[in-house]
C-alpha positions in Angstrom: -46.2 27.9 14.8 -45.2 31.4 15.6 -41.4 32.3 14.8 -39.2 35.0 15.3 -35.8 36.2 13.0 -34.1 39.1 13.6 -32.0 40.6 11.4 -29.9 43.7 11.3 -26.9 43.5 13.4 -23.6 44.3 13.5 -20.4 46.3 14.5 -21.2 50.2 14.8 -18.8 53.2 16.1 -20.1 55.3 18.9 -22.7 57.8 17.5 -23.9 55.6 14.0 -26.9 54.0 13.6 -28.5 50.0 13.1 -32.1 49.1 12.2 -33.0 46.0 13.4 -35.8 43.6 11.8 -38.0 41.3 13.2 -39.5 38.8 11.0 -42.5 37.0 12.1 -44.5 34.1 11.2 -47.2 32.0 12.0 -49.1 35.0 13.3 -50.8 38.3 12.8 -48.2 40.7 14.8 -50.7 43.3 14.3 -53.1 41.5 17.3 -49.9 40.8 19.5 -47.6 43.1 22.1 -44.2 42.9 19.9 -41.3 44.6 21.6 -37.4 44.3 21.9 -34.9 43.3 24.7 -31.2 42.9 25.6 -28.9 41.3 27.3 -25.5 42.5 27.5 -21.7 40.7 27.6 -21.8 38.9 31.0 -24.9 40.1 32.3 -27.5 37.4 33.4 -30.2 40.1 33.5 -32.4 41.2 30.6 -33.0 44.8 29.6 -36.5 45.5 27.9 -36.0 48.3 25.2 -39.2 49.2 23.8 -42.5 47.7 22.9 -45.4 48.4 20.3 -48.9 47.0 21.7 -52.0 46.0 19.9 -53.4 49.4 19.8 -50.6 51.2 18.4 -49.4 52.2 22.3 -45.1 52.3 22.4 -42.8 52.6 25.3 -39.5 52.7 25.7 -37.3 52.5 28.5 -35.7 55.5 29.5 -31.8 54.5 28.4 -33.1 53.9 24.8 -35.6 57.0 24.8 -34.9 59.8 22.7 -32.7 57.6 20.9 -34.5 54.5 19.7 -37.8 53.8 17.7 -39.8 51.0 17.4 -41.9 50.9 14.0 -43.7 48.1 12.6 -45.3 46.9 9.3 -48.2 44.4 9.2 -47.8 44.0 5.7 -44.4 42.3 6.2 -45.3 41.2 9.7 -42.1 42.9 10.2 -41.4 45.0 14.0 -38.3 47.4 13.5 -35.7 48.9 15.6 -34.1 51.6 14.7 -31.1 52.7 16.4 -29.7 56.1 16.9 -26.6 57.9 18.3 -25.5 54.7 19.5 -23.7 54.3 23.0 -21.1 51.5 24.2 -23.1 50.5 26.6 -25.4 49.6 23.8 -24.0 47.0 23.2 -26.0 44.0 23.4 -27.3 40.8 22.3 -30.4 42.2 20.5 -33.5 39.9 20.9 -37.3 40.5 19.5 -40.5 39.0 21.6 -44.2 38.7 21.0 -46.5 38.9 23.5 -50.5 37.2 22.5 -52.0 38.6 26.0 -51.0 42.3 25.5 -47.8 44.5 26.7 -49.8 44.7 30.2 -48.5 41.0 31.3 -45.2 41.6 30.8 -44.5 44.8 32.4 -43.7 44.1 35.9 -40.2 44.2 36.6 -38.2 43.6 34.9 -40.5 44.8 32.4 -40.8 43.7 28.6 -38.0 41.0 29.0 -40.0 37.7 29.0 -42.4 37.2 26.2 -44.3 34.1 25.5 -42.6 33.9 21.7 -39.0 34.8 21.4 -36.1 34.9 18.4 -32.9 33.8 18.6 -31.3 37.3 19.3 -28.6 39.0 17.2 -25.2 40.6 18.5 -24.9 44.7 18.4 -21.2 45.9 19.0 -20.6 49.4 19.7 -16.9 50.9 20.0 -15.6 53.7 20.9 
Protein backbone atom coordinates (compact mmCIF):
# COMPACT_ATOMS: atom_id res chain seq x y z
CA UNK A 1 0.00 0.00 0.00
CA UNK A 2 1.57 3.14 -1.09
CA UNK A 3 1.68 6.06 1.66
CA UNK A 4 2.69 9.41 1.75
CA UNK A 5 4.07 11.72 5.09
CA UNK A 6 5.28 14.93 4.84
CA UNK A 7 7.16 16.53 7.16
CA UNK A 8 8.80 19.88 7.51
CA UNK A 9 6.47 22.53 8.12
CA UNK A 10 6.01 25.42 10.01
CA UNK A 11 5.85 29.20 10.66
CA UNK A 12 8.65 31.19 8.56
CA UNK A 13 9.32 35.19 8.28
CA UNK A 14 9.35 36.59 4.77
CA UNK A 15 12.69 35.84 3.14
CA UNK A 16 13.75 32.29 5.41
CA UNK A 17 13.73 29.05 4.37
CA UNK A 18 11.68 25.34 4.98
CA UNK A 19 12.69 21.98 3.60
CA UNK A 20 9.90 19.84 3.32
CA UNK A 21 10.03 15.77 3.33
CA UNK A 22 8.14 13.42 1.73
CA UNK A 23 8.23 9.97 3.08
CA UNK A 24 7.08 7.15 1.07
CA UNK A 25 6.14 3.70 1.34
CA UNK A 26 4.96 0.78 -0.26
CA UNK A 27 6.75 1.78 -3.41
CA UNK A 28 9.94 2.43 -5.37
CA UNK A 29 9.55 6.41 -5.80
CA UNK A 30 12.39 6.10 -8.01
CA UNK A 31 9.88 4.49 -10.96
CA UNK A 32 7.12 7.05 -10.09
CA UNK A 33 6.40 10.99 -11.15
CA UNK A 34 6.68 12.49 -7.31
CA UNK A 35 5.95 16.12 -7.17
CA UNK A 36 4.50 18.84 -4.72
CA UNK A 37 1.23 20.97 -4.59
CA UNK A 38 -0.71 23.64 -2.62
CA UNK A 39 -3.56 24.87 -1.70
CA UNK A 40 -3.83 28.08 -0.04
CA UNK A 41 -6.21 29.62 3.04
CA UNK A 42 -9.64 29.75 1.35
CA UNK A 43 -8.76 28.79 -1.94
CA UNK A 44 -10.65 25.65 -3.47
CA UNK A 45 -8.04 25.51 -6.27
CA UNK A 46 -4.77 23.62 -6.16
CA UNK A 47 -1.39 24.99 -7.16
CA UNK A 48 1.18 22.35 -8.59
CA UNK A 49 4.74 23.43 -7.39
CA UNK A 50 7.19 21.24 -8.93
CA UNK A 51 7.63 17.67 -9.95
CA UNK A 52 10.68 15.16 -10.29
CA UNK A 53 9.73 12.32 -13.05
CA UNK A 54 11.09 8.91 -13.57
CA UNK A 55 14.01 9.99 -15.60
CA UNK A 56 15.30 12.52 -13.42
CA UNK A 57 13.17 15.43 -15.62
CA UNK A 58 11.95 18.54 -12.86
CA UNK A 59 9.65 21.39 -13.50
CA UNK A 60 8.56 23.88 -11.62
CA UNK A 61 5.95 26.30 -11.90
CA UNK A 62 6.96 29.65 -12.61
CA UNK A 63 5.83 31.39 -8.96
CA UNK A 64 8.18 28.77 -7.17
CA UNK A 65 11.04 28.91 -9.87
CA UNK A 66 14.19 30.33 -9.01
CA UNK A 67 13.17 29.90 -5.65
CA UNK A 68 12.35 26.32 -4.89
CA UNK A 69 14.06 22.85 -5.47
CA UNK A 70 12.78 19.58 -5.66
CA UNK A 71 15.50 16.85 -4.73
CA UNK A 72 14.96 13.30 -3.96
CA UNK A 73 16.68 10.33 -2.39
CA UNK A 74 15.80 6.75 -3.37
CA UNK A 75 17.68 5.40 -0.64
CA UNK A 76 15.17 6.90 1.87
CA UNK A 77 12.46 6.97 -0.62
CA UNK A 78 12.40 10.39 0.57
CA UNK A 79 11.22 13.60 -2.26
CA UNK A 80 12.37 17.01 -0.79
CA UNK A 81 11.33 20.50 -0.99
CA UNK A 82 13.33 22.97 -0.27
CA UNK A 83 12.22 26.41 0.19
CA UNK A 84 13.86 29.59 -0.47
CA UNK A 85 13.35 33.36 0.01
CA UNK A 86 9.98 32.63 1.01
CA UNK A 87 6.92 34.96 0.04
CA UNK A 88 3.45 35.51 1.94
CA UNK A 89 1.73 34.36 -0.64
CA UNK A 90 3.67 31.15 0.03
CA UNK A 91 1.74 30.30 2.22
CA UNK A 92 0.05 27.10 1.87
CA UNK A 93 -1.16 23.93 2.87
CA UNK A 94 1.87 21.95 1.55
CA UNK A 95 0.90 18.47 -0.01
CA UNK A 96 3.31 15.69 -1.71
CA UNK A 97 1.83 13.31 -4.69
CA UNK A 98 2.97 10.24 -6.64
CA UNK A 99 2.17 9.72 -9.80
CA UNK A 100 2.78 5.49 -11.24
CA UNK A 101 1.88 6.59 -14.96
CA UNK A 102 4.53 9.34 -15.35
CA UNK A 103 4.40 13.46 -14.82
CA UNK A 104 2.83 13.42 -18.54
CA UNK A 105 -0.84 12.42 -17.08
CA UNK A 106 -1.00 14.90 -14.84
CA UNK A 107 0.00 17.98 -16.49
CA UNK A 108 -2.96 19.39 -18.15
CA UNK A 109 -4.36 22.15 -16.31
CA UNK A 110 -4.24 22.56 -13.63
CA UNK A 111 -1.14 20.76 -13.95
CA UNK A 112 0.69 18.48 -11.19
CA UNK A 113 -2.31 19.01 -8.71
CA UNK A 114 -4.06 15.55 -8.90
CA UNK A 115 -1.91 12.52 -8.38
CA UNK A 116 -3.17 9.00 -8.10
CA UNK A 117 -1.26 8.71 -4.34
CA UNK A 118 -1.46 11.66 -2.09
CA UNK A 119 -0.26 12.71 1.74
CA UNK A 120 -2.17 14.33 4.13
CA UNK A 121 -0.51 17.83 3.51
CA UNK A 122 1.30 20.02 6.00
CA UNK A 123 0.63 23.82 6.90
CA UNK A 124 3.50 26.55 5.74
CA UNK A 125 2.89 30.09 7.23
CA UNK A 126 4.72 32.91 6.03
CA UNK A 127 4.63 36.54 7.73
CA UNK A 128 5.58 39.48 6.96
Amino acid sequence: QVQLVESGGGSVQSGGSLRLSCAASGYRISSYCMGWFRQSPGKKEREGVAVIDSDGSISYADSVKGRFTISQDNTTSTTYLQMNSLKPEDTAMYYCGAESQGCIVIVTPPQWTRFEYEGQGILVTVSS
